[in-house]
N, C-alpha and C positions, 0 to 999 in steps of 0.2 A: 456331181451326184454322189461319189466315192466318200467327199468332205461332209455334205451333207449328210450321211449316214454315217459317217463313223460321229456324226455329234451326237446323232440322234442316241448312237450306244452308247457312250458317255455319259449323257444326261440321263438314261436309264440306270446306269451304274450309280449316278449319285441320285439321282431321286429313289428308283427302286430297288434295285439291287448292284449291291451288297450295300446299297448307300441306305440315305432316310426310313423307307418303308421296313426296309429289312432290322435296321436299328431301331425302330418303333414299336412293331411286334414283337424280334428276338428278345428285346432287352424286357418288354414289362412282363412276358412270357417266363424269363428266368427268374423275373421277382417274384411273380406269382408262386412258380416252383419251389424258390426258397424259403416265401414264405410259409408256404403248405409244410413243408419237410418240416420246418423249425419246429410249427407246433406240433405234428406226432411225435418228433424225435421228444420234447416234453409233454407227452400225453394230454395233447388240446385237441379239439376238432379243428379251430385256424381260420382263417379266412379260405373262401374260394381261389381258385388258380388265377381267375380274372380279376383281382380286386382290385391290381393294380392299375387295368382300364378303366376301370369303375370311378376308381379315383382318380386320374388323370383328367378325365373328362368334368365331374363333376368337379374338381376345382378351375377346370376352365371356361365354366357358365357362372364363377363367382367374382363376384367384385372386387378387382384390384387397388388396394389402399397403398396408397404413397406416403410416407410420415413427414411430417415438417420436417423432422433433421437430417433429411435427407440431403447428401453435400453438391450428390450430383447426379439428375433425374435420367440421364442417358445411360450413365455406366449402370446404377439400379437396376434397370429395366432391360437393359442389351448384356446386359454377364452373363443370363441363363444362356439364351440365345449363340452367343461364343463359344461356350462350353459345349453346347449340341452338336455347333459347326464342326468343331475339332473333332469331336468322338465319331462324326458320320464322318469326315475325310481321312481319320485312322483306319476304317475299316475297310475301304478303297486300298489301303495298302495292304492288307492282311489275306495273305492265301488262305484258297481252300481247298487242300490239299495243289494241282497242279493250276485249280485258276486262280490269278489275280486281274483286278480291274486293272490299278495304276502301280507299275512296276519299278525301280529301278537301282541302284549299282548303293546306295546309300540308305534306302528305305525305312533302316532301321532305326538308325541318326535320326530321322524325318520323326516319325513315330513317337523315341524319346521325347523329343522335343512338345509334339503335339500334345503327347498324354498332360504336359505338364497347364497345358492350357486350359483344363474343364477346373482344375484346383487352382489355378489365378483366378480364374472368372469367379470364383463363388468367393475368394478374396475380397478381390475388388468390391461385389457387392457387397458384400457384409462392412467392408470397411465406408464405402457409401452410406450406409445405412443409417449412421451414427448411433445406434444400440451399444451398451456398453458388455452386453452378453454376447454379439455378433464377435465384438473386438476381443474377448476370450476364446470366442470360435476358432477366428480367424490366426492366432496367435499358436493354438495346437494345431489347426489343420499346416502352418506352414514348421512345426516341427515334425510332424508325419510324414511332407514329402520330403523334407530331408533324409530322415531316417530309411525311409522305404529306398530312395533312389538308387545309392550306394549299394545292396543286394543284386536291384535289378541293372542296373549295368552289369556287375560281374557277373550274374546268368547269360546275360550276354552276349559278353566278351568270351565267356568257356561256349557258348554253340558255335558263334562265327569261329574260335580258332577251331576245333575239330569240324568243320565242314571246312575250313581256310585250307588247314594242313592234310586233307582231304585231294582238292582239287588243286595243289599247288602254288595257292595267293595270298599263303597268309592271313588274316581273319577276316572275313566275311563280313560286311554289313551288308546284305541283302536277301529277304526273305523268300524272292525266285530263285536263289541259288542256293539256299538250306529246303525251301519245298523240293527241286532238281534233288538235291544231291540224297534226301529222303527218298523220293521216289526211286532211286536208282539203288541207294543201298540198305535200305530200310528202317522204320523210323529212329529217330536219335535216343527214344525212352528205355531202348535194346540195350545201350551202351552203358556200361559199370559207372564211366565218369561222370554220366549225365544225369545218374540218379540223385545226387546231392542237389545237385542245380534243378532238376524237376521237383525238389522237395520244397527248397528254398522259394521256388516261384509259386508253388500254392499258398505258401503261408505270405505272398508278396500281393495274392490279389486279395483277399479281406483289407487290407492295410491300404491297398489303392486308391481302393472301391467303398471306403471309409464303415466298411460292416463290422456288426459285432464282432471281436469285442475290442476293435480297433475305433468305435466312431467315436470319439472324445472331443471332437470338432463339436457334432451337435449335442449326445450328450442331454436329452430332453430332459429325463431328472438331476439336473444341476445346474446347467444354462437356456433352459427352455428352448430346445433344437440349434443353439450356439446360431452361426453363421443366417439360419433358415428364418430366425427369429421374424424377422420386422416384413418377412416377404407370405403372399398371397395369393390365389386367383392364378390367372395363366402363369407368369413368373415364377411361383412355386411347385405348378406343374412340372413343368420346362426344368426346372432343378430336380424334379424327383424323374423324369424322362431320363436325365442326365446319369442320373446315378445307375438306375435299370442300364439304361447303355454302353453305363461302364463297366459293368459286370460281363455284359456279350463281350466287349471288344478285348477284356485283359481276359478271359476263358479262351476266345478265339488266336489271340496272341498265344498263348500257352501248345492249342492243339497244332499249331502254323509251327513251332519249334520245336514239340517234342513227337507228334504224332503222324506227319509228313506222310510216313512211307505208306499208312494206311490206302492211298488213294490209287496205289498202283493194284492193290489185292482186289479191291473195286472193278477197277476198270478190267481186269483178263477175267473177272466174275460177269461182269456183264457182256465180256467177249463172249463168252462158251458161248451162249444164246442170240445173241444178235449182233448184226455187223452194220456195216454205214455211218450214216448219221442218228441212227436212231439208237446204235448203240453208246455216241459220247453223249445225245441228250441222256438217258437214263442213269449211264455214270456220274454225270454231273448233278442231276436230280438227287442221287444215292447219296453222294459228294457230300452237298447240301447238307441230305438230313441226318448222315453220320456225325458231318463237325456238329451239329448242333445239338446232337443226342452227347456226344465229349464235354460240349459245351454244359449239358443238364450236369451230368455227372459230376463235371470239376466244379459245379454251382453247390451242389450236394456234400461234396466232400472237402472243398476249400471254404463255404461261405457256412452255407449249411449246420453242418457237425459243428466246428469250431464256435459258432453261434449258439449252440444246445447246451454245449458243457462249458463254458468258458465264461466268467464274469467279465464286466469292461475293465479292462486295463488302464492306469493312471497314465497320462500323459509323460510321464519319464517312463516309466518301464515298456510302452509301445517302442522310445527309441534304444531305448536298451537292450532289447527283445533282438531289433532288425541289425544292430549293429553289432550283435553277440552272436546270438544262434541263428541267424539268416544270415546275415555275413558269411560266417564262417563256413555255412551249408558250400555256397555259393563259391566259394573260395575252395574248396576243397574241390568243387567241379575243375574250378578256373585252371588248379596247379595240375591237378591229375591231367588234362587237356592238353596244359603246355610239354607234360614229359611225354605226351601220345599217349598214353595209357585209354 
């Protein structure tokens, strides 16, 4: 019976939460959001908050066109879908504050790896495709994650050694024992060395999450949406799903390392008042809707802003950019970490 229910919570974690549903709504929720922001921040009215369900759905009652040069009918149509899988199983590992679904001693290893999966799969399809626009796409999108990648390890590498040199283990790759070690000594955003690495990791999720004025990938006045080019109908949905999802999961990653300790001030907040069980449901409830409200804000000030005043960046100067002044942000965390400071 015990086996039976602990699936039953498992299969809620990935179907509903923190998995599928929850990556459905958060994510077209924060697109919405940014895209609202954008256009006040340029004095527009903008689309509505929801437009991006609007659109999601309506390109999923249209007709999906397959091109003849198409190289290969399965990878085409299965990339969106891989990319999705990745980004809901990233978030399975990502606390919120003291819960995580799927925990363990390496998670963060796991994560890197994953993120790099939603940006192969739009690869792969583009390079499917046979568009010769796609194949410009795909040729900047795979200099961006290089660029990008090299930052976000060394943000890193400076959390896990100050949480490592912390608890006496040396750096840390695990996200239950930077939530722990937040919770206990408060968040890591407090700390002088962490604010270069908190700096470097805003300007790290535009560039992930391929937003202005990072998208050179698609790029629609130059290469007609580059990679998205020859794709349609549900497929193109599933890719724009994908993107919104990316934004929750590299926001949620940010709050999971720099803002940890928030969920301790929570829970003795909701002690004053109630005890039992009904005072960690509410905690957790609060949990929730704080990371998410983190979530709004870092969507605002990392995607947002930077979208407003910022023209698109040429494909050399995005890696110039990440391997100059986000590097070096990141690095500066990195050493300061290794002297203890």
């Amino acid at each position: 019976m015990s086996m039976f229910l602990d699936a039953l919570r498992y299969l809620g974690y990935v179907l509903i939460f923190p998995g599928f549903l929850f990556c459905f709504l958060g994510g077209l929720l924060l697109c919405g959001i940014d895209r609202k922001m954008v256009a006040k921040m340029q004095k527009r009215v903008g689309p509505p908050v929801l437009q991006p369900f609007y659109d999601f759905f309506k390109l999923c009652g249209k007709e999906t066109i397959i091109p003849n040069a198409v190289s290969s009918k399965a990878v085409f149509m299965g990339a969106p879908l891989l990319g999705l899988t990745a980004l809901v199983v990233i978030q399975l590992f990502i606390p919120i504050f003291d819960f995580t679904a799927f925990s363990g001693m390496a998670d963060i290893i796991v994560v890197l790896y994953l993120l790099l999966i939603p940006a192969v799969s739009v690869i792969a399809g583009a390079a499917s495709s046979g568009s010769p626009y796609a194949g410009v796409g795909l040729s900047r999108e795979m200099v961006t994650i290089i660029a990008c990648e090299l930052p976000l390890v060394m943000v890193l590498l400076a959390v896990g050694k100050v949480v490592g040199d912390a608890m006496g283990t040396g750096i840390v790759f695990s996200f239950t024992q930077i939530a722990q070690y937040q919770m206990e000594n408060g968040s890591l955003i407090t700390k002088l060395s962490m604010i270069p690495a908190a700096a470097a990791m805003l300007l790290i999720i535009p560039g992930e999450t391929g937003n202005h004025p990072f998208d050179t990938a698609e790029a629609e006045t130059e290469i007609c949406e580059g990679m998205l080019c020859e794709y349609s109908g549900s497929p193109l949905a599933v890719f724009q799903l994908n993107h919104s999802t990316k934004m929750l999961t590299m926001t949620s990653i940010f709050v999971a390392l720099f803002f940890g300790g928030i969920g301790t001030g929570i829970q003795n907040f909701v002690g004053l008042f109630l005890s039992g069980g009904a005072a960690g449901a509410v905690s957790f409830i609060l949990s929730v809707l704080v990371m998410f409200l983190l979530c709004i804000l870092l969507t605002i000030v990392s995607i947002s802003f930077v979208h407003a005043i910022t023209a698109r960046l040429k494909i050399e100067q995005v890696f110039k950019f990440y391997w100059t002044v986000v590097a070096g942000l990141a690095l500066i965390s990195l050493v300061l970490a290794w002297f203890g400071m």
